[in-house]
N, C-alpha and C positions, 0 to 999 in steps of 0.2 A: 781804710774806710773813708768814704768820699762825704763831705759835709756840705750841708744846702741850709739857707735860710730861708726860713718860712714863718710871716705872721710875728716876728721878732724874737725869733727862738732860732739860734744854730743847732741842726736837731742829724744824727747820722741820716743818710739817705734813705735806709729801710724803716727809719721810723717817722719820717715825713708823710704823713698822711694826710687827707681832705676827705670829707665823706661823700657816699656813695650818689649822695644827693646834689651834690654841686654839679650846679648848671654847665659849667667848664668842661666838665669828665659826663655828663650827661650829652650834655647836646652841641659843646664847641664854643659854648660862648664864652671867649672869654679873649686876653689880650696879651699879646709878646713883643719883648723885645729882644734884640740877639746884641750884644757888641762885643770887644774885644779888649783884652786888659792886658798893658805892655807893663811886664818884671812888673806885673801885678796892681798897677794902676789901673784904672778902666779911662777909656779914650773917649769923650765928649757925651760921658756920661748924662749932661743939661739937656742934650741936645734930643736922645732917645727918650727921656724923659718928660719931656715936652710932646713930643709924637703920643706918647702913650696917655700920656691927659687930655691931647685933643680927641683922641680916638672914644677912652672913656666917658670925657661927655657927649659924645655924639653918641654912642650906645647906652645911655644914662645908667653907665655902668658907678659903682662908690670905688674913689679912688683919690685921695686925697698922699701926695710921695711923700716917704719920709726922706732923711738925708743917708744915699745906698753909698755915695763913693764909700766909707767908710767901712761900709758892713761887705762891700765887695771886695778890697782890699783883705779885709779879716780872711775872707772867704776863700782867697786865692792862698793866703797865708795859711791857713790851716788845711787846704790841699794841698800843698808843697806844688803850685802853680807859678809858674814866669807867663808864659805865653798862654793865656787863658780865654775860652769862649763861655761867654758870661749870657745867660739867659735870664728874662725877668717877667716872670709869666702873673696878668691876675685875670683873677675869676669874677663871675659877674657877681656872686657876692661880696667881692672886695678882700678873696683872700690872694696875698702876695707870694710869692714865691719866686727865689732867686739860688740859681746853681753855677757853679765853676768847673766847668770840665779842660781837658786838654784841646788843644785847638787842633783840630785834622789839617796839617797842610796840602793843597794841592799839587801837583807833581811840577819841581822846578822846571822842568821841560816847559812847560804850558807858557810862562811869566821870559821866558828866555825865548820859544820861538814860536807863539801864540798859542792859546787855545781853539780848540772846534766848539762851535754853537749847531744845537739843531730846533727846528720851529717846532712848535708845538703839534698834534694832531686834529686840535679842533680851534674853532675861534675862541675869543675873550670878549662877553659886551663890556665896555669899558665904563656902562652906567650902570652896572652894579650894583647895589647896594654897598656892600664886601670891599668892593673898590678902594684903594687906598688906603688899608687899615691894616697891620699886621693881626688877624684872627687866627685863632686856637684851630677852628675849622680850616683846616690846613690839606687836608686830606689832597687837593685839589693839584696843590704845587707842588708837593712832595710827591706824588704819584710820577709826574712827567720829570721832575729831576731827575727820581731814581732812574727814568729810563734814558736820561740824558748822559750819567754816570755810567751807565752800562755800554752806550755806545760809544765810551769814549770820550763825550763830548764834555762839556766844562758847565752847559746848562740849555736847557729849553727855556725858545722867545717865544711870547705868547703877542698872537696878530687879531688886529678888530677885525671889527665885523664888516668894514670897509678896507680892510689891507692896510692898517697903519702897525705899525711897529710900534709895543705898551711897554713890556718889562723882559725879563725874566723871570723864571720860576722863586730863583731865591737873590734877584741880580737888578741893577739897574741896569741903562746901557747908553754909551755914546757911540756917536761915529765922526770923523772926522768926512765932512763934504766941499769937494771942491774949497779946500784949504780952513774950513768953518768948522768949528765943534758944534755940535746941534746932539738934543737928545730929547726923547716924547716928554710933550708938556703936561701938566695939573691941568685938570685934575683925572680921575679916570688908572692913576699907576701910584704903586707907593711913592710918597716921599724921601725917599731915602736919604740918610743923614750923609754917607759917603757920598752922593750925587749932591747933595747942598755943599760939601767941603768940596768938590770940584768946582762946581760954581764959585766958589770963594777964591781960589786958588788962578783961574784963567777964565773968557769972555765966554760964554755959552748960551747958544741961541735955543729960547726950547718952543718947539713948532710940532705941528704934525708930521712923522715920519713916515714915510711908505717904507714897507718890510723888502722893495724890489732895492731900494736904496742901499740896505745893507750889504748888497752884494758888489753893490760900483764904488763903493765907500773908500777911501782912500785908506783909514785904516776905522779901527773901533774896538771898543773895551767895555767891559764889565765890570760893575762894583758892588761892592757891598762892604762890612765892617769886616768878616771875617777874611775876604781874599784880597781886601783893598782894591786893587787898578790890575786887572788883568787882559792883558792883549785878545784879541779876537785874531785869528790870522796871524800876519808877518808884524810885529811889533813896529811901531811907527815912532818918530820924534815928539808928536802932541801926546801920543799917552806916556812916553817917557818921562815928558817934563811933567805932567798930570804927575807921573809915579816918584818921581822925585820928590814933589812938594810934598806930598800926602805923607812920605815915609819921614820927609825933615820933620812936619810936624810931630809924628810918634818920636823922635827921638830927643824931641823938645819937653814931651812931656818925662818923660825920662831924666 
């Protein structure tokens, strides 16, 4: 029986409820964060957290965090979780809700001799409103993953309105060019905590990118909390040592 917390109460999964009237389950508004928790620690947990406060007040949504390492720990502890995908959802009424599922890993093939990317079907204005927030109204990116997962692919890039390269569906992205790591700048694309921990880790130029770029690119990778650094293509040395850093870190937190 799978345990989720919600509202400060760890309650079985089937009896986690919100009512029918929350804005979240009504109409999407509402806020996520996705991270990942090593032998049941959660990994830069401040950091998701801080994302989800700026976003909160920019939608003057109530949202005031308590202290979750704790209750996510518990959490993974009482689903008999190591390897955990940790979800921290609120609503515009300010109710919280946090779950520990098993983390789906990707097919080792992909991280050993790259993943395939496919572009999206339509454009992304990148002035959005929605723009750089992780929202509940989700419908949008999940739509084109699943069909990205279906062909195979690792994720749909979503291209402006001017042919610049923004995100991923559920990903950020780099490319190495002419020997430079460069990746689409703020604002306009999630923030993403794994693309700040790259930045932290090696020099990153972040500019506008053309989506034709991605294809002369030297090499290029995708991030996020749950796949960490995954190759695009033929794996290269820059995302290597990228993948190196990133995994010392998790095993420091360990």
């Amino acid at each position: 029986m799978s345990m989720v917390w919600l509202d400060g109460s760890f309650l079985p999964e089937e009896k986690a409820t919100v009512p029918v009237t929350d804005r979240a389950f009504l109409h999407g508004r509402g806020l996520f964060e996705t991270l990942r928790a090593y032998s049941g620690v959660p990994f830069r947990l401040d950091d998701h957290l801080s994302r989800l406060t700026v976003s909160a007040a920019h939608f003057k949504m109530r949202f005031h965090p308590p202290d979750l390492d704790p209750v996510i720990r518990d959490l993974c502890d009482r689903n008999e979780l190591d390897d955990a995908a940790i979800r921290i959802t609120l609503s515009a009424e300010g109710r919280l809700l946090v779950t520990a599922r098993p983390r789906k890993p990707l097919p080792q093939a992909w991280y050993d001799r790259g993943a395939e990317v496919m572009v999206a079907p339509w454009r992304r204005d990148a002035r959005m409103a929605l723009a750089g927030h992780k929202v509940t109204s989700y419908l949008e990116n999940i739509l084109v993953h699943d069909e990205a997962l279906e062909r195979g692919c690792a994720d749909a890039l979503f291209v402006g309105l001017k042919g610049e390269l923004l995100e991923g569906a559920v990903t950020n992205v780099f490319l190495v060019v002419k020997g430079k790591l460069v990746t689409p700048r703020l604002p306009g694309i999630l923030p993403g905590v794994t693309r700040k921990i790259v930045m932290e880790l090696i020099k990153v130029q972040e500019r506008v990118v053309k989506i034709k770029e991605l294809w002369k690119a030297d090499e290029a990778f995708l991030t996020n909390a749950l796949i960490e650094v995954l190759p695009i293509g033929k794996p290269g040395p820059v995302g290597r040592k990228v993948s190196e850093g990133y995994l010392q870190m998790t095993r420091d937190l360990r």
